[in-house]
C-alpha positions as CSV (number, residue, x, y, z in Angstrom):
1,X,-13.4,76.2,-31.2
2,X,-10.4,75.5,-32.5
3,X,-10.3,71.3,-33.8
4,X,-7.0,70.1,-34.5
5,X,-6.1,67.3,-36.4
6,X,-3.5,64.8,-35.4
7,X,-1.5,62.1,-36.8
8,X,-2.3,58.6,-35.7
9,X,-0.3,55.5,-36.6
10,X,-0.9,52.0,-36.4
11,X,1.5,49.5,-36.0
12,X,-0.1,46.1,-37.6
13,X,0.8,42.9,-35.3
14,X,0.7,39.7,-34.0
15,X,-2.7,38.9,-32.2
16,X,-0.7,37.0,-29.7
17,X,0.6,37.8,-26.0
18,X,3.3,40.2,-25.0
19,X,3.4,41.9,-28.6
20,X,1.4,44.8,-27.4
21,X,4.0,44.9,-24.6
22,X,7.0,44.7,-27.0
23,X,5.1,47.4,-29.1
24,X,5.4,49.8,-26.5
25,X,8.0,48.3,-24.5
26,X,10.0,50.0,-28.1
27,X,8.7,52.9,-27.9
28,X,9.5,53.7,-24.1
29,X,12.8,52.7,-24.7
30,X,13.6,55.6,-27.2
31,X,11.2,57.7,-24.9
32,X,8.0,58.2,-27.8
33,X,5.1,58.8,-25.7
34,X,1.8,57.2,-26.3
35,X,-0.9,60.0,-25.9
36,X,-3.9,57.7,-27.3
37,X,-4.5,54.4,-28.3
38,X,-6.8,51.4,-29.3
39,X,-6.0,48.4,-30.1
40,X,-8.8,46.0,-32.2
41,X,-7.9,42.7,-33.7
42,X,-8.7,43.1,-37.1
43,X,-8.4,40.1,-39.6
44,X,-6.4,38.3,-37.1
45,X,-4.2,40.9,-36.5
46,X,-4.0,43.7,-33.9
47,X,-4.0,47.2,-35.2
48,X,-2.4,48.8,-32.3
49,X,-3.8,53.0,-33.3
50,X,-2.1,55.4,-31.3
51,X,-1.5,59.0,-31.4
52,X,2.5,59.5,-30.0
53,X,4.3,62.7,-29.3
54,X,7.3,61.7,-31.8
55,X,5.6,60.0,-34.6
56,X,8.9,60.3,-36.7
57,X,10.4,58.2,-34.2
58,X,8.0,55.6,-33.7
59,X,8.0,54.9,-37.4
60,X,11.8,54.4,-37.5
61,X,11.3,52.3,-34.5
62,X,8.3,49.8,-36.2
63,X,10.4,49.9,-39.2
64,X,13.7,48.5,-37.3
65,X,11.4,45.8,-35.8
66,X,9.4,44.6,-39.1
67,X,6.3,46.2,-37.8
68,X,4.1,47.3,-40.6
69,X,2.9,50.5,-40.3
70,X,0.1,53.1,-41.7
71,X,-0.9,57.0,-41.1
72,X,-3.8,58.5,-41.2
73,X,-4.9,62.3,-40.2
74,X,-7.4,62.2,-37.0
75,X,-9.7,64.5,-35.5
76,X,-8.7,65.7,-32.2
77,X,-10.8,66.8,-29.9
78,X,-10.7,67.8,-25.9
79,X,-14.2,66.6,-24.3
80,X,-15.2,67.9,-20.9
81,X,-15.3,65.1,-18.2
82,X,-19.0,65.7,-18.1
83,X,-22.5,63.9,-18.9
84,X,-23.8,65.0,-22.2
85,X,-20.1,66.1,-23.7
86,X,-19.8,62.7,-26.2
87,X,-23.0,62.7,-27.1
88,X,-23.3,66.8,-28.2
89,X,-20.3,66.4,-30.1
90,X,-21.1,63.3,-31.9
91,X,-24.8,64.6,-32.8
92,X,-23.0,67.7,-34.0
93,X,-20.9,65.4,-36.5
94,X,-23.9,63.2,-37.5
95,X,-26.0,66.4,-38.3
96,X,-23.2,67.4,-41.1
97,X,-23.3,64.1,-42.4
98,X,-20.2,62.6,-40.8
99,X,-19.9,59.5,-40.0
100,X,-17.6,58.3,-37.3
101,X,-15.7,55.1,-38.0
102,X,-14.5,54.6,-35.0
103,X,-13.2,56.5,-31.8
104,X,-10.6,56.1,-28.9
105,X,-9.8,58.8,-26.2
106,X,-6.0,59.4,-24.7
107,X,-5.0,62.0,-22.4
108,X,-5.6,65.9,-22.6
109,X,-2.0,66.3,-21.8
110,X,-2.8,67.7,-18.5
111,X,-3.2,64.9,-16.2
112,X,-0.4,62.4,-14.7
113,X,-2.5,59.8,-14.7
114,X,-5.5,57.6,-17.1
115,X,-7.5,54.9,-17.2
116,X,-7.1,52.3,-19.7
117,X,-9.7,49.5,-19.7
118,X,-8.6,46.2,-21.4
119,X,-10.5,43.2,-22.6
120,X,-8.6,40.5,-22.1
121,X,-9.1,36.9,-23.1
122,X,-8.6,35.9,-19.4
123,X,-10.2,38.0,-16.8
124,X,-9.5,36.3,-13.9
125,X,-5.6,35.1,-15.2
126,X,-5.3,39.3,-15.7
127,X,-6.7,40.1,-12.3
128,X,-4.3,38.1,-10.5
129,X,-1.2,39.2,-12.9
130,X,-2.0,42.9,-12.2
131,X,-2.2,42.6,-8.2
């Protein structure tokens, strides 16, 4: 199996409303494509990860908007949409002494469509603002 490594960014921001939206609201303007992301408050900030199909792009975009960035080299991998497939490859990774810091999953790039699941800080306030 060929394992392919990918370059993930993250843009560190304000843990406040609408900057996620900014964030990407920036990127779609200058049509950079978010493939994956996650996006943990971390010290008080939010480390919005993301794996984009123009990284060079993106990075002169955070840089225009003050946006501190970082890169780091990922492992990508394409998971079957099937019982068992997260938890062979994870056991595979653990038995060579891997550890996995953390993990986020973005499209295969064949699908028109994803879920994305959000925690919010107000679930019924986000309910009624996504209707």
């Amino acid at each position: 199996m060929h394992v392919p490594k990918a370059k993930q960014l993250t843009a560190w921001i304000e843990d406040r409303p609408g900057t996620l939206g900014n964030v990407a609201a920036a990127l779609g303007e200058k049509n950079v494509n978010i493939l994956a992301f996650t996006v943990p408050v971390i010290g008080g900030r939010g480390a919005f990860r993301m794996i984009v199909d123009r990284p060079a792009a993106a990075k002169k975009i955070f840089t225009q908007h003050g946006w501190e960035t970082t890169e780091e080299e990922v492992v990508e991998v394409t998971l079957q949409d099937k019982p068992g497939s997260l938890g062979r490859l994870a056991s595979k990774l653990g038995q060579a002494g891997v550890n996995i810091e953390y993990a986020y999953t973005g499209t295969a790039r064949s699908v028109q469509k994803v879920n994305t699941y959000f925690k919010v800080s107000d679930l019924n306030a986000a309910l009624k603002a996504l209707r």
